[in-house]
FIKOLMI-322966 format. One record per residue (C-alpha): y, x, z; residue in one letter. Coordinates in steps of 0.001 Angstrom, whole numbers, plus 500000, padded with zeros to 6 digits. Layout:
FIKOLMI-322966
{{Y; X; Z}; 'a'}
...
//
This chain:
FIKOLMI-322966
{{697195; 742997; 242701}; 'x'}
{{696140; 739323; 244033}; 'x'}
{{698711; 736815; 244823}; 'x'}
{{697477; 734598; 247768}; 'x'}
{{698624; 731424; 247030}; 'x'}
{{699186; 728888; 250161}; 'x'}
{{697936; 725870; 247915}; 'x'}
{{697586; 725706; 243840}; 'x'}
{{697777; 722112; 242253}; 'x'}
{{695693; 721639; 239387}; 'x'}
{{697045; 718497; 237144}; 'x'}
{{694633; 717518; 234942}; 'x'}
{{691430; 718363; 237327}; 'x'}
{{689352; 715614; 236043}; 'x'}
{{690191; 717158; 231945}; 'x'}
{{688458; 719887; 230290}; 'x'}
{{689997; 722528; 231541}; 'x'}
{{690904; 721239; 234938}; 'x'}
{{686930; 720406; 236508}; 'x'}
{{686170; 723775; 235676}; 'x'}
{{689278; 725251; 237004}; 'x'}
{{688695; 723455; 240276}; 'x'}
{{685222; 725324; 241397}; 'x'}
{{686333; 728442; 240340}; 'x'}
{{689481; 728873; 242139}; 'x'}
{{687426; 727313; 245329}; 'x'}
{{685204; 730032; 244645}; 'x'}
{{687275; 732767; 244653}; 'x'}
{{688300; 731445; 248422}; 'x'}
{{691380; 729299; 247309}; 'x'}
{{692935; 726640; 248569}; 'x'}
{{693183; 723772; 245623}; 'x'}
{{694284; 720264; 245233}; 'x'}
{{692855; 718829; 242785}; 'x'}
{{695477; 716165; 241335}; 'x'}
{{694902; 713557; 238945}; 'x'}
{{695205; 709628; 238609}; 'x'}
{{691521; 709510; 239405}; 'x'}
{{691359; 712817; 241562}; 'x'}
{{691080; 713989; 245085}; 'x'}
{{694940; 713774; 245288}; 'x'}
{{696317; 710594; 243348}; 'x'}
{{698815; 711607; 240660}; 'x'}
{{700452; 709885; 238244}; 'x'}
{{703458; 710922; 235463}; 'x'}
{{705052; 707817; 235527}; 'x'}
{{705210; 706913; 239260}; 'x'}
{{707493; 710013; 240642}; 'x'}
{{707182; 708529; 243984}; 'x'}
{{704002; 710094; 244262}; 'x'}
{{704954; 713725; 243352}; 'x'}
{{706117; 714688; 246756}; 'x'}
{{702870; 714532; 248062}; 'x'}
{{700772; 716532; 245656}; 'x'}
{{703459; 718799; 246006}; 'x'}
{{703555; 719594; 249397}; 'x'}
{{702836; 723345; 250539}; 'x'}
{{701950; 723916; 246814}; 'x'}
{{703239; 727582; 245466}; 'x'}
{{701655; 727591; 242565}; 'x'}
{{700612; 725186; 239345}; 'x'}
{{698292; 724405; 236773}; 'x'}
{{700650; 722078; 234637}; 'x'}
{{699034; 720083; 232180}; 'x'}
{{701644; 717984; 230172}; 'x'}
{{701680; 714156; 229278}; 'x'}
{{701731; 713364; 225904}; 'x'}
{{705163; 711698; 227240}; 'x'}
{{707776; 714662; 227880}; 'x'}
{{710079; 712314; 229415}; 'x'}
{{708952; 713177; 233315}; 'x'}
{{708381; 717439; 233091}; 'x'}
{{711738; 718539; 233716}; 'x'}
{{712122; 716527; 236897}; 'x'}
{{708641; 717713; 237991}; 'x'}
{{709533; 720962; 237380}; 'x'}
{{712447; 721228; 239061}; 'x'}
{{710909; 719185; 242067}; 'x'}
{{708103; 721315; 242366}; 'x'}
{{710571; 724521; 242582}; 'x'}
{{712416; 722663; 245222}; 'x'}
{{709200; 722081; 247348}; 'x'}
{{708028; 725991; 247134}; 'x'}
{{706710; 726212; 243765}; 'x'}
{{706886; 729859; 242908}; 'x'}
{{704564; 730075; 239781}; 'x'}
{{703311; 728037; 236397}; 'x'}
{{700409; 728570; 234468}; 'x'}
{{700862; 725740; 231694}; 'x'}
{{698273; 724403; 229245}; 'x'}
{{699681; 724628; 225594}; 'x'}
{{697913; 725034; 222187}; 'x'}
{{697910; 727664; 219840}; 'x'}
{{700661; 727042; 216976}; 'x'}
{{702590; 724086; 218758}; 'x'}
{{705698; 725302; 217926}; 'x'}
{{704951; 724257; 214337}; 'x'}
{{703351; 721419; 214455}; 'x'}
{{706585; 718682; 214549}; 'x'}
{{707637; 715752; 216935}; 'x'}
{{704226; 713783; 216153}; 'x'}
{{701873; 715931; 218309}; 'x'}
{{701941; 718135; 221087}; 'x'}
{{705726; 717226; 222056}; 'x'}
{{704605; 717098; 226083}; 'x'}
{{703387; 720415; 225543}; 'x'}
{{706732; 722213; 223764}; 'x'}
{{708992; 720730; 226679}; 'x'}
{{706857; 721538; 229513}; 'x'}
{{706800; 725783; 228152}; 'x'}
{{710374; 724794; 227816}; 'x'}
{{710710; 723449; 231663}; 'x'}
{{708928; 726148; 233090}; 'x'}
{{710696; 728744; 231144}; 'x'}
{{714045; 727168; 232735}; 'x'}
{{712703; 726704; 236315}; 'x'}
{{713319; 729988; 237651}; 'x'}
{{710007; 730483; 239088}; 'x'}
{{707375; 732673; 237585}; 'x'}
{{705613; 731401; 234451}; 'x'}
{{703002; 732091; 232348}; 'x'}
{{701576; 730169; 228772}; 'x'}
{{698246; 729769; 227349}; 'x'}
{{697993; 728579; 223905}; 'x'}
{{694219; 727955; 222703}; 'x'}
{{692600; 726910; 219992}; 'x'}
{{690458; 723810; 219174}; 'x'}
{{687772; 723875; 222052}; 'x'}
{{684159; 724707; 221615}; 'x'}
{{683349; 721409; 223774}; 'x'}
{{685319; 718820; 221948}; 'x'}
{{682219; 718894; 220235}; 'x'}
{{680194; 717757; 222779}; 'x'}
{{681840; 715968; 225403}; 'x'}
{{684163; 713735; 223000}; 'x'}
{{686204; 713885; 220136}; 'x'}
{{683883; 714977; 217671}; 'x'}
{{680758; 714519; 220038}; 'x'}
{{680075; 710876; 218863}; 'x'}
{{679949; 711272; 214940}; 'x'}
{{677987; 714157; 215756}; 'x'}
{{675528; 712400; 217265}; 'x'}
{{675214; 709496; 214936}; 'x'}
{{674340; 712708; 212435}; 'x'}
{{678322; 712679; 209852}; 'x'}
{{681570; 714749; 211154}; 'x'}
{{684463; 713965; 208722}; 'x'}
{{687732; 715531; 208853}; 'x'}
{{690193; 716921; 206276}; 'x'}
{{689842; 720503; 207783}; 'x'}
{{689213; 721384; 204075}; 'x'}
{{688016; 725234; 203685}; 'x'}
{{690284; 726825; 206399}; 'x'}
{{688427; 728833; 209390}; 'x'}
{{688680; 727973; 213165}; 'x'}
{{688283; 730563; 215865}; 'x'}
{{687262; 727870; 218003}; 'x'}
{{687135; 729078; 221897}; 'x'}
{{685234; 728050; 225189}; 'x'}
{{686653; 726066; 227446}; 'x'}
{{685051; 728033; 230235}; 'x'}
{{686793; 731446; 229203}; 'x'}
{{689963; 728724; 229241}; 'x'}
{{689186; 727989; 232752}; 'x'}
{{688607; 731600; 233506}; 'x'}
{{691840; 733004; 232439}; 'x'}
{{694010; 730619; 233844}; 'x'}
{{692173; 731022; 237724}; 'x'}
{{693480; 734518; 236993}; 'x'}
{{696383; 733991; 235845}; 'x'}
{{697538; 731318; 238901}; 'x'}
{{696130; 733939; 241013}; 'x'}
{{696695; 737606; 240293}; 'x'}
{{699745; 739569; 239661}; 'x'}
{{701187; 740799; 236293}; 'x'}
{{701449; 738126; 234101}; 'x'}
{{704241; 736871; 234566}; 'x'}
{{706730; 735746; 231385}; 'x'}
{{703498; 736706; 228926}; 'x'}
{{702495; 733859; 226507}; 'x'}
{{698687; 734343; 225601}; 'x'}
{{696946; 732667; 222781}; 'x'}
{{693364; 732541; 223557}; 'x'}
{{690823; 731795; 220277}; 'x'}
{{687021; 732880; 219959}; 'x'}
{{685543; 736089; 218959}; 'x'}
{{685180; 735061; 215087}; 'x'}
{{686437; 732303; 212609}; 'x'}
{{684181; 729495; 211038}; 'x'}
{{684761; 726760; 208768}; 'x'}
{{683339; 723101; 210558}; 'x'}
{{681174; 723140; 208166}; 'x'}
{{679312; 726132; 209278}; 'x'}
{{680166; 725149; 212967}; 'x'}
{{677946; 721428; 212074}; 'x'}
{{675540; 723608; 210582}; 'x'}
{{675276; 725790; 213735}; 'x'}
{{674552; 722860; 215548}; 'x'}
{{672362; 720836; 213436}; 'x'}
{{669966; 723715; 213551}; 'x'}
{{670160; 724084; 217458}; 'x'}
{{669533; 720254; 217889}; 'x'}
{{667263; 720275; 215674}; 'x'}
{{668323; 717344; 213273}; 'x'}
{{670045; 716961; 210320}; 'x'}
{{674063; 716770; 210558}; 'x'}
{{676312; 716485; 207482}; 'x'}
{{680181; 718037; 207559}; 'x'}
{{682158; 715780; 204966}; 'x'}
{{685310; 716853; 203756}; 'x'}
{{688002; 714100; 203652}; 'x'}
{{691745; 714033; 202393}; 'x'}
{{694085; 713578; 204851}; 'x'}
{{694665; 709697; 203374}; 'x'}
{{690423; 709269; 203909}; 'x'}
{{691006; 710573; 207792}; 'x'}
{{694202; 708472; 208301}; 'x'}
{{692275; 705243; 206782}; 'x'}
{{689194; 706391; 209049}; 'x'}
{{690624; 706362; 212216}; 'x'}
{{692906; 703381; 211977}; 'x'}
{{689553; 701614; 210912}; 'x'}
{{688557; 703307; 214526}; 'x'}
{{690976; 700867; 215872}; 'x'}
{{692732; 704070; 216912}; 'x'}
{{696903; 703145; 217634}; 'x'}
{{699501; 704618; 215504}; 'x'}
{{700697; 707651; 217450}; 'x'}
{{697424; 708941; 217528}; 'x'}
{{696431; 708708; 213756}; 'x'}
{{699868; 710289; 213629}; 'x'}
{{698995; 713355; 216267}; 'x'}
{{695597; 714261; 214477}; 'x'}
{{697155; 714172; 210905}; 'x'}
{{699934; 716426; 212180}; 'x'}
{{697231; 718600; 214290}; 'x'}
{{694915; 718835; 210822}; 'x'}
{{697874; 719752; 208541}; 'x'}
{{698583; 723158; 210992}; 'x'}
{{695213; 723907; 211010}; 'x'}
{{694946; 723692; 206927}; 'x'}
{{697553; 725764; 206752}; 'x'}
{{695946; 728501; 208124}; 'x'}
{{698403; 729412; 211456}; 'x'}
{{695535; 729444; 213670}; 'x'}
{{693077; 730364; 211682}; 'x'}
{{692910; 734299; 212876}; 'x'}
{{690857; 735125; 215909}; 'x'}
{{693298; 736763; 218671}; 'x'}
{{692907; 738884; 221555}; 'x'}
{{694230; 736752; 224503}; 'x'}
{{691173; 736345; 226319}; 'x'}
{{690544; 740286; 226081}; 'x'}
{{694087; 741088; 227277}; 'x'}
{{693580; 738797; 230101}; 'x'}
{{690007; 738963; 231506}; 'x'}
{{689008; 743132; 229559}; 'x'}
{{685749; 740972; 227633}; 'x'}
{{685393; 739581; 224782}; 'x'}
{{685569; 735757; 224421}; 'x'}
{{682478; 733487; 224527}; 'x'}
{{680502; 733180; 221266}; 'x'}
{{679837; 729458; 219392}; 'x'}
{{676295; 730413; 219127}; 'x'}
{{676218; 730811; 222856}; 'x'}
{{677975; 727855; 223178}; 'x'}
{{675874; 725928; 221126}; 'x'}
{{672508; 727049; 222344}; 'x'}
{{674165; 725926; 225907}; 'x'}
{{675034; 722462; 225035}; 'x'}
{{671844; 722290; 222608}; 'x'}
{{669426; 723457; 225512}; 'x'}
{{671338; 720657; 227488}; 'x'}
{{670436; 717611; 224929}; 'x'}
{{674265; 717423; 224187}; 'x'}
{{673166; 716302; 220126}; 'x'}
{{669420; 715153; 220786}; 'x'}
//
């Protein structure tokens, strides 16, 4: 069954997830507003003034959380008050282990939703297939060295367009409502394998170097990269060493009935589109 919603605001819809969400909703015939500080509809987390007005007529949302968790509540509970019947919130895969030093915005805003009364539903992914092309890791890539202190631990990394995919369903259709889905690829690889992957597709030579988590800390304060952040990516790396995510998982499959997009796919994609050349 499709739910027709009057308006869905998509936060974020400059992100990742959030330009790809936007054209595929419109699509599908739906009526979007694309909301960020940059967007078609100005929004901002720390000027609440503004809120009303991406808000209005809006019965469904696309919440993508602020590293701050300090506004979500109230936004929550304003956007109920203005007609808000349903969530679909952007989370990540293991979150609830990870500790106060990453991911906090994320862990309040399943928590705000969860309170809000109004439908809600949670997607937890894992590391995205394009943070190694668009940025994060896109840069050392292309200057030919990705170092991280991933050590020998497997990633199930996933596309960002399946991402996109199940959460237009999700805001849209019926069913769902309450579920939490973790979403990962269709197989686990180690970044080693995944540079390798895509040294061969671009044609060049790319070296994976293995770090300690002291080497990465030292590395990206030598970035000129501020505390909090060196913080966040330790505390990310540590989960993913420990293995909690390292298991490929069937969200994607319960949601959309396919399998997940494939890293060699992915790669070839970006490859084909001189993302490393």
């Amino acid at each position: 069954m499709t739910n027709h919603a009057k308006e869905i605001l998509v936060l974020g819809a400059t992100g990742k997830t959030g330009r790809r969400l936007v054209p595929r909703l419109r699509a599908a015939g739906e009526t979007v507003r694309a909301a960020s500080r940059s967007g078609e509809v100005p929004f901002d987390w720390s000027r609440p003034a503004g809120w009303e007005t991406a808000l209005q007529g809006v019965s469904a949302v696309y919440l993508v959380a602020p590293d701050d968790p300090a506004p979500i509540h109230d936004f929550v509970e304003r956007a109920v008050k203005a007609g808000t019947g349903r969530f679909v919130v952007l989370s990540g895969r293991g979150i609830e282990l990870v500790g106060d030093d990453f991911g906090e915005g994320m862990v309040v805003a399943e928590q705000a939703v969860r309170d809000s009364g109004a439908e809600w539903t949670i997607i937890r992914p894992n590391n995205f297939n394009q943070n190694f092309d668009e940025d994060l890791w896109h840069e050392p890539l292309r200057s030919g060295r990705l170092a991280l202190p991933m050590g020998s631990t497997p990633e199930p990394f996933i596309d960002v367009e399946d991402i996109a995919e199940v959460a237009a369903t999700l805001l849209t259709r019926d069913g769902h409502a309450g579920e939490v889905y973790e979403l990962s690829g269709p197989r686990s690889l180690t970044f080693g394998a995944a540079v390798e992957t895509i040294g061969r597709a671009a044609g060049r030579s790319l070296r994976y170097v293995e770090l300690t988590p002291g080497e990465y800390r030292d590395e990206l304060r030598a970035q000129g990269l501020p505390e909090p952040v060196v913080k966040a990516l330790d505390a990310l790396f540590a989960l993913h060493r420990e293995g909690h995510t390292a298991e490929p998982v069937d969200g994607v499959r319960r949601v959309l009935g396919r399998d997940p997009v494939d890293f060699d796919v992915y790669v070839a994609r970006a490859a084909a589109a001189g993302a490393w050349s």
